[in-house]
C-alpha positions as a printed Julia matrix, in Angstrom:
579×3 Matrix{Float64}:
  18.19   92.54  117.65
  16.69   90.27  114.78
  16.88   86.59  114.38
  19.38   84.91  111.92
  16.92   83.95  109.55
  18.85   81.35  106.92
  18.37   81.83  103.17
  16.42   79.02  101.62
  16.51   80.15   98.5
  20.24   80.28   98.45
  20.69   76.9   100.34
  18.16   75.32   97.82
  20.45   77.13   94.38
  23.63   75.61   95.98
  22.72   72.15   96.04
  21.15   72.35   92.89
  24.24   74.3    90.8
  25.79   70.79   91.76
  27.77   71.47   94.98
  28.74   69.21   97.96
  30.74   69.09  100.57
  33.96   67.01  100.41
  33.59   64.02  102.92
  36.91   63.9   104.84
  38.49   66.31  107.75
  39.21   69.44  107.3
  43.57   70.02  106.53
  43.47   66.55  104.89
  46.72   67.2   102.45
  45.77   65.81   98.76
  48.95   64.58   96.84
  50.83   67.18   95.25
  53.58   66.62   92.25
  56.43   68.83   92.31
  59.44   68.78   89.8
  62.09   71.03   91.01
  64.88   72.41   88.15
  68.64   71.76   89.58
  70.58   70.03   92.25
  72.71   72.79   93.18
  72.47   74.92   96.82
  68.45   75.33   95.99
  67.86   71.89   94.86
  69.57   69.51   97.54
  67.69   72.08  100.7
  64.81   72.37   98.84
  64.83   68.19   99.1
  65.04   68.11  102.46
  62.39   70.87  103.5
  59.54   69.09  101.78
  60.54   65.87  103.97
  60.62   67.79  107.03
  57.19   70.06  106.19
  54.88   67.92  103.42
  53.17   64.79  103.69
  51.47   62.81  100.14
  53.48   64.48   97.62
  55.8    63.36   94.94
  59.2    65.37   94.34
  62.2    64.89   91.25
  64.83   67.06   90.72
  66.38   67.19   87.49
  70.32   68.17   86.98
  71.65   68.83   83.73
  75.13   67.86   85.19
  76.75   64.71   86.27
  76.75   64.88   89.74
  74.89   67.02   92.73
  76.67   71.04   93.42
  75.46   73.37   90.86
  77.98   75.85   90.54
  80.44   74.1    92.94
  80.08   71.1    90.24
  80.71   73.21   87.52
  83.35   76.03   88.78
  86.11   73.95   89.24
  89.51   77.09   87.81
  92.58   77.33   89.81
  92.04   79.25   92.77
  88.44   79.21   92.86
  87.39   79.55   96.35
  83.9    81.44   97.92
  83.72   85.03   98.38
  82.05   84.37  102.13
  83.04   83.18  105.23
  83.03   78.82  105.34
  81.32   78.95  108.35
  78.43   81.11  107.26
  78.28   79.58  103.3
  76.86   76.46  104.86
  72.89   75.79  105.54
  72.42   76.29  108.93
  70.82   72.43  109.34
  73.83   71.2   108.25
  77.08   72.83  110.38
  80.57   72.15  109.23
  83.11   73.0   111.69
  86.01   71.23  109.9
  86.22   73.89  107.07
  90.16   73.87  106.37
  90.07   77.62  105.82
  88.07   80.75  106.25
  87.02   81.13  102.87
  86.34   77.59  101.23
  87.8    76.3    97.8
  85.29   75.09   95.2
  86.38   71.35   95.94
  85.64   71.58   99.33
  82.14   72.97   99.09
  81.21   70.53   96.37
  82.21   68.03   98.55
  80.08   69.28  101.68
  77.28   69.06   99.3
  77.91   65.62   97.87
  78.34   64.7   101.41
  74.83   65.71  102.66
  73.12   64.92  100.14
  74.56   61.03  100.48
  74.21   61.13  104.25
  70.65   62.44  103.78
  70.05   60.23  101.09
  68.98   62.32   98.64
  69.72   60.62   95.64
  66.92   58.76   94.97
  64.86   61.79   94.07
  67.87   63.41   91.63
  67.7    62.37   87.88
  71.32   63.28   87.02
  72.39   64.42   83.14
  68.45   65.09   82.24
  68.26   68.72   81.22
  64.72   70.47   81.04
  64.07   71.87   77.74
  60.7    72.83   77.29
  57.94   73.72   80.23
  54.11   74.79   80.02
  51.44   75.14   81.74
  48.06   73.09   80.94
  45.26   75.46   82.84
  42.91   72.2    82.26
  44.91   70.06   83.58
  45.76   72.39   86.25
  49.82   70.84   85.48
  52.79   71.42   84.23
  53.98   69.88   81.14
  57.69   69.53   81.03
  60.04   67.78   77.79
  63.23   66.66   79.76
  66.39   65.29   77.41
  68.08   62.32   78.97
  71.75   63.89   77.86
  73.0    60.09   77.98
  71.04   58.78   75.46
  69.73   61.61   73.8
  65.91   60.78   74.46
  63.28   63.21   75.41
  60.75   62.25   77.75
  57.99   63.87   79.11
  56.91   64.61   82.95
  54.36   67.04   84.29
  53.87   68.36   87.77
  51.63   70.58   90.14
  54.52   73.08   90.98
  57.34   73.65   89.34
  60.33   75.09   91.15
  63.44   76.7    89.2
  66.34   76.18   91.26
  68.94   76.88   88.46
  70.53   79.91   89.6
  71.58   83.19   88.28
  75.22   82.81   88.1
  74.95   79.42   86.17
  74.49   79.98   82.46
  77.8    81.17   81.21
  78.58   82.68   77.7
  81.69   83.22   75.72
  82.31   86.88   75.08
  81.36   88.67   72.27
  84.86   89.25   70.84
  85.3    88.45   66.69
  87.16   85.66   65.79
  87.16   84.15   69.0
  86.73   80.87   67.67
  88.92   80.94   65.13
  91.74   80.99   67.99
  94.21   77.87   67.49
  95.62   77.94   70.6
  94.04   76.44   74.1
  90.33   78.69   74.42
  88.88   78.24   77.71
  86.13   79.76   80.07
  86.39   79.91   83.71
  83.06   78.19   84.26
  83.95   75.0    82.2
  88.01   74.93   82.88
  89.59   72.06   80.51
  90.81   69.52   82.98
  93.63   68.55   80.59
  94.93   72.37   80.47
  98.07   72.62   81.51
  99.33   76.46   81.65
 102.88   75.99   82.56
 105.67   77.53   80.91
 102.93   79.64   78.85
 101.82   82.8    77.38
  98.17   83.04   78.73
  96.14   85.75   78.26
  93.23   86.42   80.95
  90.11   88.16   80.08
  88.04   90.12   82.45
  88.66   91.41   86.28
  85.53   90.0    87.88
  85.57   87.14   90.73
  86.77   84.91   88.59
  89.49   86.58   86.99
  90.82   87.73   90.26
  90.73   84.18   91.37
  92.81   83.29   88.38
  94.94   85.78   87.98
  97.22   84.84   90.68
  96.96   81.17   90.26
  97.98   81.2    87.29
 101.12   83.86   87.76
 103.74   81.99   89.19
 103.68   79.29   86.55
 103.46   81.08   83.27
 105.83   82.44   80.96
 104.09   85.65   80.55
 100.4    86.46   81.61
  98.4    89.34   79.45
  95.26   90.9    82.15
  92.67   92.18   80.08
  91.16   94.34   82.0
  87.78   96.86   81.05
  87.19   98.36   83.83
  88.55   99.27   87.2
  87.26   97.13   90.4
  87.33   97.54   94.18
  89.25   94.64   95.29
  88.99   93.65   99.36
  91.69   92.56  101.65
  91.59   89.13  102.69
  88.55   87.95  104.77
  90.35   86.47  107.47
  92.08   90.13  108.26
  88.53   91.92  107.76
  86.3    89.73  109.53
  88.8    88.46  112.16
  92.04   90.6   113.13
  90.49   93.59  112.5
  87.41   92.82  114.14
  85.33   94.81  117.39
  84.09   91.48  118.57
  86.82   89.72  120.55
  85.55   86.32  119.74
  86.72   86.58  116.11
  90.03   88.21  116.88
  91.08   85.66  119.12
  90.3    82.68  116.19
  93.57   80.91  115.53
  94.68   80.92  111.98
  97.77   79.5   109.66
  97.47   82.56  106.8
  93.8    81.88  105.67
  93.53   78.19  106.72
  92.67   76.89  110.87
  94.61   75.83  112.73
  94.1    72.13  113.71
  93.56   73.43  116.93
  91.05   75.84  115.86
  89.04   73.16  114.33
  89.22   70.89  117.06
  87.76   73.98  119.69
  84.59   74.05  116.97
  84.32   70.38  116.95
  84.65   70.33  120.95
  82.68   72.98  121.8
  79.48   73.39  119.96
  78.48   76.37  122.35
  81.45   78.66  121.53
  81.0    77.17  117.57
  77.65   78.62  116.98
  78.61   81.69  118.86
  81.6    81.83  116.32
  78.94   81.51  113.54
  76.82   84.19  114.43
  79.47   86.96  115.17
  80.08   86.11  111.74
  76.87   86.64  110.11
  77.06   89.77  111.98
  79.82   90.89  110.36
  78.02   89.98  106.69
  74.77   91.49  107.14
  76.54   94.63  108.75
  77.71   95.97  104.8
  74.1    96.81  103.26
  74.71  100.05  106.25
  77.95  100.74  104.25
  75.79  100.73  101.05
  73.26  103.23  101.91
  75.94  105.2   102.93
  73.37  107.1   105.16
  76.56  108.41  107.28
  79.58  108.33  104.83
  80.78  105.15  105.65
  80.78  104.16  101.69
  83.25  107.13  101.36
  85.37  106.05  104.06
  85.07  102.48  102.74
  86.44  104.02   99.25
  89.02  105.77  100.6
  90.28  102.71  103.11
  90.41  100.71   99.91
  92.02  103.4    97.74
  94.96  103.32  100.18
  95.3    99.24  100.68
  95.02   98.64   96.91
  97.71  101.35   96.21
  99.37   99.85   98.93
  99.13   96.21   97.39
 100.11   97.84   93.67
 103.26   99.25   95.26
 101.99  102.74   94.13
 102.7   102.09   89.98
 100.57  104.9    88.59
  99.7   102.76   85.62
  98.03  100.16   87.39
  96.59  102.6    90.32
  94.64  104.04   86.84
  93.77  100.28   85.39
  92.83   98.57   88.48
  91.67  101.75   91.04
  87.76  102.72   90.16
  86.76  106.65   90.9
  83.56  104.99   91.4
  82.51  104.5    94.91
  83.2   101.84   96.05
  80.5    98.76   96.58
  78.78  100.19   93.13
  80.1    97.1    91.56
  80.32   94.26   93.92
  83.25   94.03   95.85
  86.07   90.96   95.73
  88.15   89.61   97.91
  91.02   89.02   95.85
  93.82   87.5    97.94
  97.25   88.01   95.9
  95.67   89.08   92.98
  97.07   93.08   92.89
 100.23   91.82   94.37
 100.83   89.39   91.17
  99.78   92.13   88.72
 103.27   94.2    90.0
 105.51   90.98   88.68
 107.66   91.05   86.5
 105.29   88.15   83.83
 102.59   90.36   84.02
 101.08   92.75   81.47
  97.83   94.59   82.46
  96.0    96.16   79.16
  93.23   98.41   79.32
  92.92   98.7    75.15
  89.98   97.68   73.84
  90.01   94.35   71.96
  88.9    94.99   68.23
  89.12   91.03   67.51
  91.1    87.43   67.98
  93.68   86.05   65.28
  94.62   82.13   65.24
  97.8    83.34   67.22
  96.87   86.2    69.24
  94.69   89.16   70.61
  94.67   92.43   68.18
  94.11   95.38   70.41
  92.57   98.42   69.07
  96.06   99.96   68.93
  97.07   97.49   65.57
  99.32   95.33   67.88
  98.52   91.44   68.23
  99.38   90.13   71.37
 100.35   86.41   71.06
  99.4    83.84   73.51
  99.55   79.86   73.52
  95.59   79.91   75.4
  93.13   82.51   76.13
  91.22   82.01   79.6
  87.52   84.16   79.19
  86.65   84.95   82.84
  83.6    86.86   80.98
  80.8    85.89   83.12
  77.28   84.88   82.79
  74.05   85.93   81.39
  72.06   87.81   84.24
  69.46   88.89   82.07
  67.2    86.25   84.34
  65.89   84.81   81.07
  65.03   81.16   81.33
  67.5    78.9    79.37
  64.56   77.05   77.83
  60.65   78.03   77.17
  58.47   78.54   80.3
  55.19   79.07   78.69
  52.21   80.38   81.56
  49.18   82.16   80.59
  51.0    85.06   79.31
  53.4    83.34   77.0
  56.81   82.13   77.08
  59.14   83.84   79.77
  61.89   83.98   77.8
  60.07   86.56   75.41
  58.22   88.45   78.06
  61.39   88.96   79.89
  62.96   89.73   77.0
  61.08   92.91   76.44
  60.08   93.68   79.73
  62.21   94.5    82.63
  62.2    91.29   85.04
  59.93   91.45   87.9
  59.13   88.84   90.67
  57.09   89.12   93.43
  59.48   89.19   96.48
  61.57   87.98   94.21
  60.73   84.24   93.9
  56.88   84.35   92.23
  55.86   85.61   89.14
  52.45   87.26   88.12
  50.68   85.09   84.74
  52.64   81.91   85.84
  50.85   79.81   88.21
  52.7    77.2    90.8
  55.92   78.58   89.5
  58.49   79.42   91.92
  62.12   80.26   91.63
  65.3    80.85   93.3
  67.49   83.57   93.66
  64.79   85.22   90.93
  64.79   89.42   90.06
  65.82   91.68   93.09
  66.94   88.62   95.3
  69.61   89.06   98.28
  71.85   88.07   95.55
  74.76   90.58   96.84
  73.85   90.49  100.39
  75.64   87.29  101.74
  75.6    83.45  101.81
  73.21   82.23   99.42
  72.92   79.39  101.63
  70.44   80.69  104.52
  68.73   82.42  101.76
  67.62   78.94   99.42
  66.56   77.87  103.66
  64.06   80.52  103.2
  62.44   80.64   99.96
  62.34   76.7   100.91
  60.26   77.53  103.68
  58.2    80.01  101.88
  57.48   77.63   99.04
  56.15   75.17  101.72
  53.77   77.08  103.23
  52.05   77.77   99.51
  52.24   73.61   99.19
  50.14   73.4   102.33
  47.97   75.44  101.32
  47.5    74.36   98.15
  47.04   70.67   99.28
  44.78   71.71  102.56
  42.35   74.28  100.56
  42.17   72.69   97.2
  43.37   75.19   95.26
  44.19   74.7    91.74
  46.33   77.07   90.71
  47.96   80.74   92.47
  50.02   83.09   90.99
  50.82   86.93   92.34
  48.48   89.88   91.23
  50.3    91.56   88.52
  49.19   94.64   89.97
  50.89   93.32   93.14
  54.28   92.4    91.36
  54.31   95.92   89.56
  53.88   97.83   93.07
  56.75   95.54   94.37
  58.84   95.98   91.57
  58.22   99.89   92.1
  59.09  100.38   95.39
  62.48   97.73   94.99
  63.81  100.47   92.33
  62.68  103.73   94.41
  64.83  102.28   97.05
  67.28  101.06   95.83
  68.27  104.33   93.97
  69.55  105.27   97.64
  72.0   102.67   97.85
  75.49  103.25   95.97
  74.75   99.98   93.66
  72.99  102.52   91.99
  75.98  104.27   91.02
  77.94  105.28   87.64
  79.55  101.61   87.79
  79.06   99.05   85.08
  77.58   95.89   87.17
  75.85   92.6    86.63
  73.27   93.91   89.27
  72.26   96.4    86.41
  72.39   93.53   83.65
  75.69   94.82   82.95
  74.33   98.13   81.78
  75.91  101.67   83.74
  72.88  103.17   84.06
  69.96  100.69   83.93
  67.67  100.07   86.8
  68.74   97.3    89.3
  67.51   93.92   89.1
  69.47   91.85   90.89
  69.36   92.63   94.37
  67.31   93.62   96.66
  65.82   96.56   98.13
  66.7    96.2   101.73
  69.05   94.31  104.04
  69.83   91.06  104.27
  67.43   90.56  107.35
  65.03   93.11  105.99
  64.73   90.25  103.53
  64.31   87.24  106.07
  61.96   89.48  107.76
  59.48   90.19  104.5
  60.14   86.42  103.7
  58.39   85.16  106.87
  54.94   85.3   105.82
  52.78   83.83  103.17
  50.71   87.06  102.0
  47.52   84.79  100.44
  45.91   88.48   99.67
  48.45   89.1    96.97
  47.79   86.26   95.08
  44.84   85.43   92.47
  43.38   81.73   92.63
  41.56   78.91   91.23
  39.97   76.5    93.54
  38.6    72.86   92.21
  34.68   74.18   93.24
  32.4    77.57   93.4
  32.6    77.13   96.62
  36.18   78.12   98.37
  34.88   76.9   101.32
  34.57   73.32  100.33
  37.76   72.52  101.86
  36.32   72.82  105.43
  35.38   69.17  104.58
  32.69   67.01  106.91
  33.0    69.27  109.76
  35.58   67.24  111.54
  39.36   68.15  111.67
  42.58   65.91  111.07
  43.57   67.64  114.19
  41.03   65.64  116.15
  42.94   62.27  115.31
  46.14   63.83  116.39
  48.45   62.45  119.25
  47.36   65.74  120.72
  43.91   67.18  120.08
  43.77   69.29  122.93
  47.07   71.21  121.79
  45.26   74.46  122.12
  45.66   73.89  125.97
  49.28   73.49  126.2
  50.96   76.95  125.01
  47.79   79.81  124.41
  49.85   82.12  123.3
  51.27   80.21  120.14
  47.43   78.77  119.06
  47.37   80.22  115.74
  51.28   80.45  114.95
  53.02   78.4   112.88
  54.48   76.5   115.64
  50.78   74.7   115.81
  50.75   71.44  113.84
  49.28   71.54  110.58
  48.48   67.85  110.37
């Protein structure tokens, strides 16, 4: 074998192209600014994994709104509730066991929220009513450059950051429908994602627009107190029975069954056995989560169950609609079912069979001062008009993004939207979202799923701060091959079907962008590790290597430098300190 013989030459060209080593331990974490968009589900956890993981940094969050909550701030119609089990719509650092009911009201979520994120105290890092309006990224600077409005005062100010994390959510910027005359409407005109607090629908003729969550929410909270209530419904939509008879009487698992309920709300009883007995609780909490992550099987439908599934509901919702062939057409989809996403929608068929109901189906050709004109001739009059019409899930910023490709908001305008494992994009360095293109956004509780992007986030912080990186940003080679195999997938599932959905950008036929490709731990599982390879980066030196430092290690000052002795098997895993 030959000597190592070392390269002079090269040694000599090193020193001389003007590098050095950096004189301090190696993993020494260099302050890091991050600005985070939105104090909603994303924003508060995202607060409190940077305290628990990152040392030297700098963190604001900036909410548009007037307190913490997102969507639970903002969603605030009668008979709003979740769509998941309490128990599992809660981060999983943070257990609640005195949810009233199974499925939780708006109110009481907001509250949970506003209660962490005062008993973690959070609020110090939140600028409330300061909307950002303009972001981009200064490659010299190696920084973002935000223009935030102060919506008090009306000033704009200006911030920048290393990382900037969009936490605003998909199902937060809501838009009146595109109906004509709309606002020319003299009665009360409302949308379900900013409810009038001062509307009072008693004794009225309301008419209700649209049969997603919201409208079935709505629907039959509004009922028993109008005059008359007109559904306008355009398309059908597979409507679950309540959670509490899914997830608990009918259940295999004998824990659930034997959970003592009042209708949909526990029993003080019930909540006193969580409170008392944290073993049984958290057993309680996983059977669960079980039960959630269970459905993506019914949605491959790899052994019929989606068929079964569609016929099950077929006979409950005919069932619920007392077997009126009208509304078995209106409501009842011949598409199968999960295509569209399905609702729980306690009492909502039953109130469409009473007798200050109308359900139409006609197409709405536009709005008078008085009334709705169908396409028919005949105007329907009504005192207010509730739009349960949704939000735009195009994944388009709200406001410019500008990276080295150009603003976001035109790219993903003409492009399909495409993130890498669904929270990075490629041409837009230190930028990380939430609940971004093909997400889990149909797959369960949001709530674990902000835990884990969180935790993904941090790791790239580390790293950045550790290895002096300057900027990262996913291969766009990377993101395409991603965004490739998410839609060859998910062709198998039966989202994919002839259903018009907000998963397909409310298009029938278009690809799928809003979920992802997988299960809901297929997700957790892909989530676990940072894969640096993917990514494309600019360090602060020619040399990568400069961050090895003086030769020493922060780990030698430790409380426990000899850690590699005390558990072999985990040296290397991310249970060993980083700092």
């Amino acid at each position: 074998m030959g000597s190592y013989e070392p390269n002079e030459t090269l040694y000599k060209g090193t020193v001389e192209g003007g590098f050095s080593t950096l004189e301090q331990p190696m993993g020494t974490p260099r302050h890091v600014k991050i600005i985070t968009i939105g104090a909603g589900v994303s924003g508060l956890n995202m607060i409190r994994r940077l305290r628990k993981s990152l040392v030297n940094y700098e963190h604001t969050v900036y909410e548009k709104n007037a307190d913490v909550a997102g969507t639970w701030f903002e969603n605030t119609y009668p008979g709003c509730q979740c769509d998941h089990p309490s128990h599992n719509y809660q981060f999983s650092w943070r257990p609640n066991p005195a949810w009233s009911q199974f499925s939780a009201t708006s109110a009481e979520i907001k509250a949970y929220l506003c209660d962490l994120c005062d008993a973690e105290a959070m609020r110090p890092e939140i600028k409330l009513m300061h909307k950002v309006q303009h972001a981009e990224w200064n490659e010299a600077d190696g920084e973002w450059k935000l223009e935030i409005q102060n919506l008090q005062t009306g000033e704009v100010g200006l911030d920048h950051c290393h990382f900037l994390l969009n936490a605003t959510g998909v199902l937060n910027n809501w838009k009146w429908p595109d109906i004509p005359g709309l606002h020319e409407f003299t009665g009360v005109l409302v949308h379900s994602a900013a409810w009038l607090k001062d509307f009072d629908h008693h004794g009225k003729r309301v008419a209700v627009i649209g049969n997603g969550s919201s409208g079935v929410q709505i629907v039959p909270a509004l009922q028993p107190d109008v005059d008359h209530l007109v559904h306008f419904v355009r398309s059908p939509t597979w409507i679950l029975p309540p959670q509490e008879e899914r997830v608990l009487k009918k259940s295999s698992v004998e824990l659930l069954r034997g959970t003592i309920m009042d209708g949909n709300k526990f029993t003080p009883q019930q909540i006193q056995r969580f409170r008392d007995d944290p073993v049984y609780y958290k057993s309680f909490i996983k059977a669960t989560e079980e039960q959630v992550n269970a459905l993506f099987k019914v949605l491959v439908d790899n052994e019929g169950s989606a068929r079964i599934l569609t016929e099950t509901l077929t006979e409950n919702m005919s069932a619920a609609l007392k077997h009126d062939q009208t509304l078995m057409k209106a409501i009842i989809p011949t598409f199968t079912a999960g295509c569209r996403r399905l609702t729980p929608g306690p009492g909502y068929l039953e109130s469409l069979t009473e007798p200050n109901v109308r359900v139409v189906t006609d197409k709405i050709v536009r709005v008078h001062p008085e009334g709705i004109e169908l396409v028919g001739g005949e105007v329907i009059k009504v005192d207010a008009i509730v739009c349960a019409t949704g939000f735009d899930v195009s994944f388009r910023p709200r406001f410019p993004i500008i990276g080295r490709r150009g603003n976001l908001q035109d790219i993903w305008a003409k492009e399909l939207p495409v993130a890498y494992m669904s929270c990075a994009v490629a041409h837009m360095p230190n930028y990380f979202l939430f609940m971004g293109p093909n997400s889990p956004a149909g797959h369960g509780s949001i709530m674990t799923i902000a835990e884990q992007v969180a935790r993904y986030v941090t790791i790239v912080l580390k790293k950045w701060q550790t290895e002096h990186i300057i900027s990262l940003a996913p291969k766009a080679e990377i993101v395409h091959e991603f965004a490739q195999y998410s839609h060859v997938l998910l062709r198998r599932t039966v989202w994919a079907g002839a259903c018009r959905s907000w998963y397909k950008n409310g298009t029938v036929d278009g690809p799928i962008t809003a979920l992802h490709a997988g299960s809901r731990i297929h997700w957790f599982h892909m989530m676990e590790n940072f894969k640096g390879e993917d990514y494309d980066y600019v360090y602060d030196s020619s040399n990568r290597f400069r961050y090895l430092g003086n030769g020493f290690s922060v780990r030698e000052t430790g409380s426990n430098p000899t850690w590699y002795l005390d558990n072999p098997d985990l040296v290397g895993e991310e249970k060993a300190p980083y700092y």
